[in-house]
MARKE-209219 format. One line per field, with one value per residue (C-alpha): residue in three letters; x, y, z. Coordinates in nm, 2 decimals. Example, Ala and Ser with C-alpha at 12.3 -4.5 7.8 and 13.67 -1.06 7.14 Angstrom:
// residues 2
rest = (ALA_SER)
c1 = (1.23_1.37)
c2 = (-0.45_-0.11)
c3 = (0.78_0.71)
// end
This chain:
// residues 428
rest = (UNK_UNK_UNK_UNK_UNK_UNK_UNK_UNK_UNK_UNK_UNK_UNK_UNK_UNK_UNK_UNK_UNK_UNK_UNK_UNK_UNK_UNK_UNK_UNK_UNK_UNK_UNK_UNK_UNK_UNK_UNK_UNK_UNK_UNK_UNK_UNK_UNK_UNK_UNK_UNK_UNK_UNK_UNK_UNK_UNK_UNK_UNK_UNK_UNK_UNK_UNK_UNK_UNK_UNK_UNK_UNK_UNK_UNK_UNK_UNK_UNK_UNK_UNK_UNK_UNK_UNK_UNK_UNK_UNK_UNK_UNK_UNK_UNK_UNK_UNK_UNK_UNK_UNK_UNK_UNK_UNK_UNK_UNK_UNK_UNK_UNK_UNK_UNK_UNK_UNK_UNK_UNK_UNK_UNK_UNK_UNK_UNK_UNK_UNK_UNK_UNK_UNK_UNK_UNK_UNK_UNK_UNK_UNK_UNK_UNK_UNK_UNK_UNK_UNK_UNK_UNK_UNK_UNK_UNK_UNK_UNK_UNK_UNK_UNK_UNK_UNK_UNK_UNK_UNK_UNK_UNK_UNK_UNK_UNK_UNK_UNK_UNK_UNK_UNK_UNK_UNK_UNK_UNK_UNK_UNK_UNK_UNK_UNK_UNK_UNK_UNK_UNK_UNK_UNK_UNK_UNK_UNK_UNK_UNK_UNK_UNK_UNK_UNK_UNK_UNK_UNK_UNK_UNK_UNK_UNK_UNK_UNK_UNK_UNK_UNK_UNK_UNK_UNK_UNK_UNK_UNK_UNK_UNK_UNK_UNK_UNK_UNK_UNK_UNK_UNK_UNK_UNK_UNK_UNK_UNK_UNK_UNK_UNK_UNK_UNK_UNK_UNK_UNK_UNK_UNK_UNK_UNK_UNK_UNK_UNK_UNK_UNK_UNK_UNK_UNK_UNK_UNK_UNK_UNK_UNK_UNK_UNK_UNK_UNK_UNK_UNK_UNK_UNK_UNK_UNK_UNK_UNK_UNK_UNK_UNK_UNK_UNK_UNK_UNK_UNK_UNK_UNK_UNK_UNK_UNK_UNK_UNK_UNK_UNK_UNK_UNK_UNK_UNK_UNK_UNK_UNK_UNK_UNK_UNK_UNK_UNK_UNK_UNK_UNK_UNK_UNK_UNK_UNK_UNK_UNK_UNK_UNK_UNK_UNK_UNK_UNK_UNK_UNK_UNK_UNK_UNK_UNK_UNK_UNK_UNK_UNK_UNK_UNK_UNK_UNK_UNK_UNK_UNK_UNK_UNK_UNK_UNK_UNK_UNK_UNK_UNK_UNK_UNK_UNK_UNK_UNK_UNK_UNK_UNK_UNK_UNK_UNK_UNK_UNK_UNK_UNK_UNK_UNK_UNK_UNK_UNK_UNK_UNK_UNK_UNK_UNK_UNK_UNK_UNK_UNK_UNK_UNK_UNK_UNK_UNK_UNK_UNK_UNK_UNK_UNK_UNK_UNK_UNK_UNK_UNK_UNK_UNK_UNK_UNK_UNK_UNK_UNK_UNK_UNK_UNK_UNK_UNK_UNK_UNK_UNK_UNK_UNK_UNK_UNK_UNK_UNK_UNK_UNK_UNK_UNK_UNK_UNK_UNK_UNK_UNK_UNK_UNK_UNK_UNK_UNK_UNK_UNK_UNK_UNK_UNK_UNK_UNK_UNK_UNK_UNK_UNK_UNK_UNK_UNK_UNK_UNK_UNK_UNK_UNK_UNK_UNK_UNK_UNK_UNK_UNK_UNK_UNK_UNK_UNK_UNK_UNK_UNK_UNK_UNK_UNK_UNK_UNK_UNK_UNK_UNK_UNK_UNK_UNK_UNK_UNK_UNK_UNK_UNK)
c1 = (3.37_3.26_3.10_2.74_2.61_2.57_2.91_3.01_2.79_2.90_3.27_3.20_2.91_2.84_2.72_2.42_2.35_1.98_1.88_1.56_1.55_1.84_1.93_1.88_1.66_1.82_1.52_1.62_1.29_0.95_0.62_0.31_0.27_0.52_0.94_1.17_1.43_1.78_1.65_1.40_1.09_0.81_0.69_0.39_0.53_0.31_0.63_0.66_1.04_1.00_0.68_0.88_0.74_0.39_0.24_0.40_0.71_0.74_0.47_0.51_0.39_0.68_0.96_0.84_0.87_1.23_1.33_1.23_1.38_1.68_1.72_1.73_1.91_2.02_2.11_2.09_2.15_1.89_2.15_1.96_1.56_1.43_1.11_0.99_1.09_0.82_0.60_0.62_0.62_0.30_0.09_0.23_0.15_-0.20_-0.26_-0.07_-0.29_-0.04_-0.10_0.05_0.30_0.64_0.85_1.20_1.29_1.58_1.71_1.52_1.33_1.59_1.75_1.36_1.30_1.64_1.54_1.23_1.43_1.66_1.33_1.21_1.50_1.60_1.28_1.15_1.52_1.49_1.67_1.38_1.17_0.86_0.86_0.63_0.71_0.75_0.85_1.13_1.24_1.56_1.92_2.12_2.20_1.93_1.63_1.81_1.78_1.43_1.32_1.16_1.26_1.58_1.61_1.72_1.88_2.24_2.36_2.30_2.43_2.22_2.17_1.87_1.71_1.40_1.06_0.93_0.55_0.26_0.23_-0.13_-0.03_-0.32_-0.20_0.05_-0.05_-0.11_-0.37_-0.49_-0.82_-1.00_-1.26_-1.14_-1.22_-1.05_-0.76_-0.76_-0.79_-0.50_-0.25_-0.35_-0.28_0.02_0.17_0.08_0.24_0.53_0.60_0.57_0.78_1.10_1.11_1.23_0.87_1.05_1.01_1.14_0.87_0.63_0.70_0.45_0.40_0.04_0.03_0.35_0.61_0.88_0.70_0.45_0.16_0.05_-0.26_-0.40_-0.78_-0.99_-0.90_-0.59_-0.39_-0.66_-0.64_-0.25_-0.29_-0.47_-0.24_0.09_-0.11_-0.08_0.27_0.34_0.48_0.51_0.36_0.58_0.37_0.61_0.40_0.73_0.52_0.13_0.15_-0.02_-0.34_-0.19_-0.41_-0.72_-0.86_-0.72_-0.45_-0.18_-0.21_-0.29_-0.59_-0.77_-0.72_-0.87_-0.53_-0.32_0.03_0.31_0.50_0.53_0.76_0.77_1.02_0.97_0.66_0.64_0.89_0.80_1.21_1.38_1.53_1.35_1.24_1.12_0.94_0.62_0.55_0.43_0.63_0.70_0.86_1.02_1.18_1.33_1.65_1.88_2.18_2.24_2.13_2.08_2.04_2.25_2.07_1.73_1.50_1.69_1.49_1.49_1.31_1.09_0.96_0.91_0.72_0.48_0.40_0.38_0.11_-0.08_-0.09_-0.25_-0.53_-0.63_-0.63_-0.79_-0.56_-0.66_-1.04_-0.84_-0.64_-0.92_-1.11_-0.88_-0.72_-1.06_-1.07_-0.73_-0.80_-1.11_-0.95_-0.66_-0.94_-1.08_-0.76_-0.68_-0.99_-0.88_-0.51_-0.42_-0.06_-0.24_-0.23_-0.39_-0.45_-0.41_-0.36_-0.56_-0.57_-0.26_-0.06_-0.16_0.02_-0.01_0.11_0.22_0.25_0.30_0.06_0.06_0.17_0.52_0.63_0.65_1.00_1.13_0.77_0.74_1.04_0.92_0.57_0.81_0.98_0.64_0.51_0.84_0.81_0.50_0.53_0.49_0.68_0.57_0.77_0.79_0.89_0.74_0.95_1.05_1.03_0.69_0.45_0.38_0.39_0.16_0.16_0.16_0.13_-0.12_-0.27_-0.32_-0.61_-0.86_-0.80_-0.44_-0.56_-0.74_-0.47_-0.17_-0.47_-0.49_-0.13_-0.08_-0.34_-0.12_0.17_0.02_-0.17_0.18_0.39_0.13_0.09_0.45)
c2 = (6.68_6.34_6.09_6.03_5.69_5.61_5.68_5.44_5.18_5.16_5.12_4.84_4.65_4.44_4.62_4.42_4.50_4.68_4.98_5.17_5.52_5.78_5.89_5.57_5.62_5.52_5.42_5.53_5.47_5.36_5.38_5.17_5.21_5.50_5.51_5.81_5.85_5.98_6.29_6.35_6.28_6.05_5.83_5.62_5.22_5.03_4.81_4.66_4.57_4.37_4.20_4.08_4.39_4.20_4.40_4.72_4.93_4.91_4.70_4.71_4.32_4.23_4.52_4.34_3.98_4.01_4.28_3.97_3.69_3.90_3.95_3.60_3.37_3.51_3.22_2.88_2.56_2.29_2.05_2.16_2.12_2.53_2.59_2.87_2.65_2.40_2.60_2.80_2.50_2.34_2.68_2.64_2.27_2.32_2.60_2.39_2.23_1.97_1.57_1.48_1.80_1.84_2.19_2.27_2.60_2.81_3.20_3.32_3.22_3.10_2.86_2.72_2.66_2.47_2.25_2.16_2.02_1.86_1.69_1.66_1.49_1.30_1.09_1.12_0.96_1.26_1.61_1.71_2.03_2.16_2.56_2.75_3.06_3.43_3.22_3.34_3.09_3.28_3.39_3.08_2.81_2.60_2.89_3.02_2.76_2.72_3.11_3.18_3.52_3.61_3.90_3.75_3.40_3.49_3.13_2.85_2.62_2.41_2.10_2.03_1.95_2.19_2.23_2.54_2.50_2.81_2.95_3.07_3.42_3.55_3.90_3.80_3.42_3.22_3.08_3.45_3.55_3.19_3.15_3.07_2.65_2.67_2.83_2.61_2.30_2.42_2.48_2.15_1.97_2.15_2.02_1.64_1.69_1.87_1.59_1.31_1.49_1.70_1.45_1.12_1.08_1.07_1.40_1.54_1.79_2.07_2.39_2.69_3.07_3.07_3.41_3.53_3.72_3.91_3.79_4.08_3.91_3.67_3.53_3.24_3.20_2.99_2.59_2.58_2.47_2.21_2.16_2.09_1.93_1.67_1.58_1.56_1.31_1.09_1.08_1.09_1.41_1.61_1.98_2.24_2.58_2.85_3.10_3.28_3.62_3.49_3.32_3.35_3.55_3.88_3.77_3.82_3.46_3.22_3.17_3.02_3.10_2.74_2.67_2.93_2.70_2.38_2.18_2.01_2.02_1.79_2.06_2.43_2.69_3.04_3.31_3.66_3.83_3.55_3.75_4.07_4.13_3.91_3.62_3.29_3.10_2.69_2.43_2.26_1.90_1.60_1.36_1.14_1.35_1.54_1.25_1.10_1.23_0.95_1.20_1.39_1.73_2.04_2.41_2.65_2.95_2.82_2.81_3.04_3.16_3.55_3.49_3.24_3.44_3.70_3.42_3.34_3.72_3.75_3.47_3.58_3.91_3.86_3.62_3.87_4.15_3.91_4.09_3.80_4.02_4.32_4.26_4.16_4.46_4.68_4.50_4.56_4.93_4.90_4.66_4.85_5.19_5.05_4.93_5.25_5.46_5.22_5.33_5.69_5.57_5.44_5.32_5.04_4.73_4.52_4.53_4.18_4.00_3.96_4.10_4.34_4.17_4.36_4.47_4.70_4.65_4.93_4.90_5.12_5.06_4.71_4.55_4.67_4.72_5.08_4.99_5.37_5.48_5.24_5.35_5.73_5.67_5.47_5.81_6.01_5.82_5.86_6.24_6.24_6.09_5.66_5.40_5.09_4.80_4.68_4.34_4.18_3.96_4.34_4.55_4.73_4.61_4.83_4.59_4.75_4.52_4.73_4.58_4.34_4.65_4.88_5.14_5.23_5.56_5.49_5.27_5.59_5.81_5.57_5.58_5.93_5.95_5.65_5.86_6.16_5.98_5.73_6.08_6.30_5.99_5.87_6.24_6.35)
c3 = (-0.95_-0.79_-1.03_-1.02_-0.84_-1.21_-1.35_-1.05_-1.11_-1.50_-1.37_-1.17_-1.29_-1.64_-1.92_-2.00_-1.64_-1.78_-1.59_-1.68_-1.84_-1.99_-1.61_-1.41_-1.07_-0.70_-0.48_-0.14_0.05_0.04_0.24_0.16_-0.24_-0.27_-0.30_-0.30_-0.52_-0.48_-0.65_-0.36_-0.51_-0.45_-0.65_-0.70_-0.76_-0.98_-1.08_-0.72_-0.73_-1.04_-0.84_-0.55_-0.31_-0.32_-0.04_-0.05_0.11_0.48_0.62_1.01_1.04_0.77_0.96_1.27_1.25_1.06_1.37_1.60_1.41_1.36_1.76_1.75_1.50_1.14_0.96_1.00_0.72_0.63_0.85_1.15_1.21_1.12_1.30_1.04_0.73_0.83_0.95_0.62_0.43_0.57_0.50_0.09_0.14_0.22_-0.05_-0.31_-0.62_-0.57_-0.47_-0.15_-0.18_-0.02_-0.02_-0.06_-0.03_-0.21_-0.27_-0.61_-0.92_-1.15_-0.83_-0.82_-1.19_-1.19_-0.88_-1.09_-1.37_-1.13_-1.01_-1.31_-1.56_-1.28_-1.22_-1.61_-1.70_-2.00_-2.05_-2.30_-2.20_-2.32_-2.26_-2.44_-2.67_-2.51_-2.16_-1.91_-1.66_-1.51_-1.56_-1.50_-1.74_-1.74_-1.70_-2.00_-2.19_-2.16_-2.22_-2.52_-2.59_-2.77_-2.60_-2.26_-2.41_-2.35_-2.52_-2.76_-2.55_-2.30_-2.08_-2.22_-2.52_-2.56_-2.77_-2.75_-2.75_-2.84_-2.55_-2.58_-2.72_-2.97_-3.05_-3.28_-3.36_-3.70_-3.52_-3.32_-3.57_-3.48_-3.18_-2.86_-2.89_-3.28_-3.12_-2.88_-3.07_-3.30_-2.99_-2.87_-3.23_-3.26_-2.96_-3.01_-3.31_-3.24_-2.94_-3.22_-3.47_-3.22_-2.94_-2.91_-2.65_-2.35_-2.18_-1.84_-1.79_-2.00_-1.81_-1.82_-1.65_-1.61_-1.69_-1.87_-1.76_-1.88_-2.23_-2.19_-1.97_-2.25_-2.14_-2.29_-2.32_-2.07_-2.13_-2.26_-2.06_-1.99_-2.32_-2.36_-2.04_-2.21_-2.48_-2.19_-2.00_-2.35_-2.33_-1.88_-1.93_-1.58_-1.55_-1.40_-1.34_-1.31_-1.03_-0.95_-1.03_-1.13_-0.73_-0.39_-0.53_-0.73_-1.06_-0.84_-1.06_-0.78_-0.54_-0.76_-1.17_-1.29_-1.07_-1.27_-1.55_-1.35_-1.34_-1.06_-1.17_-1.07_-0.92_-0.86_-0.90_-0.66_-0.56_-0.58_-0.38_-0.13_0.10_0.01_-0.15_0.06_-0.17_-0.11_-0.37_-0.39_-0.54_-0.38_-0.56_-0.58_-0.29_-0.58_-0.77_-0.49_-0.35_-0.66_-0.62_-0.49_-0.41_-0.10_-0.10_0.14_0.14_0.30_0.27_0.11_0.41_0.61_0.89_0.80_0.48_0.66_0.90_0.62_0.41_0.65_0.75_0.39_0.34_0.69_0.58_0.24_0.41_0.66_0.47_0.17_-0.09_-0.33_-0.35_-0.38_-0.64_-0.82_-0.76_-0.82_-1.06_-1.25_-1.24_-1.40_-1.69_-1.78_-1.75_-1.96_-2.24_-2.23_-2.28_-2.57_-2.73_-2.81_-2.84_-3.11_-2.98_-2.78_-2.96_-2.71_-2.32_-2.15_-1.81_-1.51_-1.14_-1.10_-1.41_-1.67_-2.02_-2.23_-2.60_-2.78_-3.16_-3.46_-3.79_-3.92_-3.53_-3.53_-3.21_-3.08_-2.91_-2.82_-2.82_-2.49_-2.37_-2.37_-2.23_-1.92_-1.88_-1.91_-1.63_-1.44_-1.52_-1.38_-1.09_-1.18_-1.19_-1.46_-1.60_-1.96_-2.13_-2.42_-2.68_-2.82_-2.52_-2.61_-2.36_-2.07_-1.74_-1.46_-1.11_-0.81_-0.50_-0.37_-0.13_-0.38_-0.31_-0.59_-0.57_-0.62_-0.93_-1.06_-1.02_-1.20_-1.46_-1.54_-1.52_-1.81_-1.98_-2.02_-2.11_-2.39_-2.51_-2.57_-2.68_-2.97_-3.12_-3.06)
// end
């Protein structure tokens, strides 16, 4: 008998290689908000590609501009002048909270993040970090070192020095039963303090997801980060806001994540969602800072002109079809169907995020976290016919982020089917 795509893929690729469920799912096709699976069926995604399918599965402008591009020139290295890298740059550019930004692009998240460090402890003179706790940064050495959750922090060993800061996290915070401004005041503290106390002052750069990731969609109350932005200032200590998944609109509050907060940071992280699953990633900062690197450097496939063209189809597309109000509409319906569902379930710990990041956290008595509970209301979905994330800093937070074009119907529909699933888990 031939072996199963999965018995194949465990022969050949790493074991901490995650996949999701007991019999791992091959996505074959997909069509607007929907994939098929190599076992034929259809499903509806509301896990985008891990957020990086930001407008959905075969979107003619997208399949057109790469089929043109593609009849012209695949690749080409930042050594040469790149028509669609500038012209993709100058749209992020003028979007950018950023003073007097300049662009370099890259091929993904982690590469990005690292670039900002580069920046970062080569202009501050300082391998010290600020990253908050629950963060994820990336894979590679660097982004590991600077995620807060043990789950994905494959080593001790760094090239940086780090302070993990509170990341703004109420659900399971010493600080979580005070009012927004105590808790507030009490982050705040906390990092002047921990900056006088577990740094020697000099600082490369204080590193933030606006909305977190892979750390369950923690979501910090209203002038935090205005707040913490406060005390850096003190000290000249840069701001890098991670947008690789909260950019370019999806939280429905503002285009990137941080403006929501009222803050200009000193650069910007993206990846992900900007190419709709093409890899492309970069950094937008402040020229300053950009152009404090005194070595050469270049890019042989960051800004290469098939994800550029799919950047900027990306960008245009979300303006014309103003998926910033959508996502915000519809990312409504969800959050208070969520809130309603969690008041009947008893599972649901809390329901957080904004626009189409939203979590779910799903707890047993007491705030323990319902680990293989999550796990069985993912394959309830999947049984049923949707496909959701999870992450947290135990695994138990649902992660729902369809794509940016999301209909509200389809919003109602992932709904009732979370419903179900939440419903049989918790009384099983």
């Amino acid at each position: 008998m031939r072996d199963s795509l999965h018995d194949r893929h465990r022969a050949v690729m790493p074991d901490w290689l995650t996949t999701y469920y007991d019999e791992p799912l091959e996505l074959v096709s997909g069509s607007g908000r929907h994939v098929t699976g190599g076992d034929g069926r259809t499903y509806l995604d509301f896990f985008g590609g891990l957020l990086a399918t930001m407008i959905g599965h075969d979107i003619p402008e997208i399949t057109e501009a790469l089929r043109r591009q593609a009849g012209r020139l695949l690749h080409s290295s930042t050594l040469y002048l790149i028509r669609s890298q500038v012209e993709l740059a100058e749209k992020i550019a003028a979007r950018a909270p950023v003073d007097d930004p300049r662009v370099f692009f890259v091929n993904s998240g982690s590469e990005a993040v690292e670039t900002a460090f580069l920046l970062t402890t080569a202009a501050q003179r300082s391998n010290q970090v600020i990253a908050l706790r629950g963060s994820y940064h990336g894979r590679s050495f660097g982004t590991v070192a600077a995620t807060g959750i043990r789950g994905w922090s494959a080593t001790s060993l760094s090239p940086l020095q780090i302070t993990y800061a509170h990341n703004g996290y109420r659900y399971r915070s010493p600080f979580g039963h005070l009012p927004d401004a105590e808790f507030i005041a009490a982050c705040r503290d906390e990092l002047r303090t921990m900056i006088e106390t577990a740094t020697s002052g000099s600082i490369a750069c204080y590193i933030a997801e606006p909305i977190q990731g892979a750390g369950g969609f923690a979501t910090p109350p209203d002038g935090f980060f205005l707040a913490m932005k406060e005390v850096l200032d003190d000290y000249d200590v840069p701001f890098v806001s991670d947008e690789v998944q909260s950019g370019w609109g999806r939280t429905g509050r503002s285009y990137f994540g941080i403006e929501h907060y009222g803050i200009r940071p000193q650069a910007i992280t993206f990846a992900k969602g900007l190419a709709n699953g093409l890899s492309i990633g970069g950094v937008v900062a402040e020229s300053g800072l950009m152009n404090s690197l005194s070595a050469n450097s270049i890019s042989t496939a960051g800004g290469n002109p098939m994800a550029m063209v799919a950047g900027t189809a990306v960008l245009d597309f979300i303006d014309s079809h103003d998926l910033q109000t959508n996502a915000a509409e519809v990312g409504r319906i969800l959050l208070t169907g969520l809130r309603e569902i969690a008041e009947r379930c008893p599972l649901i710990g809390e329901v957080r995020g904004a626009g189409l990041m939203l979590g779910v956290e799903l707890v047993e008595p007491g705030k323990i976290p319902a680990v293989s509970r999550t796990n069985a209301v993912l394959a309830e979905c999947r049984s049923r016919g949707l496909l959701v994330g999870k992450g947290g800093l135990h695994g138990n937070v649902l992660r729902v982020t369809p794509p940016m074009t999301v209909t509200a119907e389809e919003a109602r529909r992932a709904l009732a089917i979370l419903d179900d699933a939440l419903t049989i888990v918790a009384t099983a």
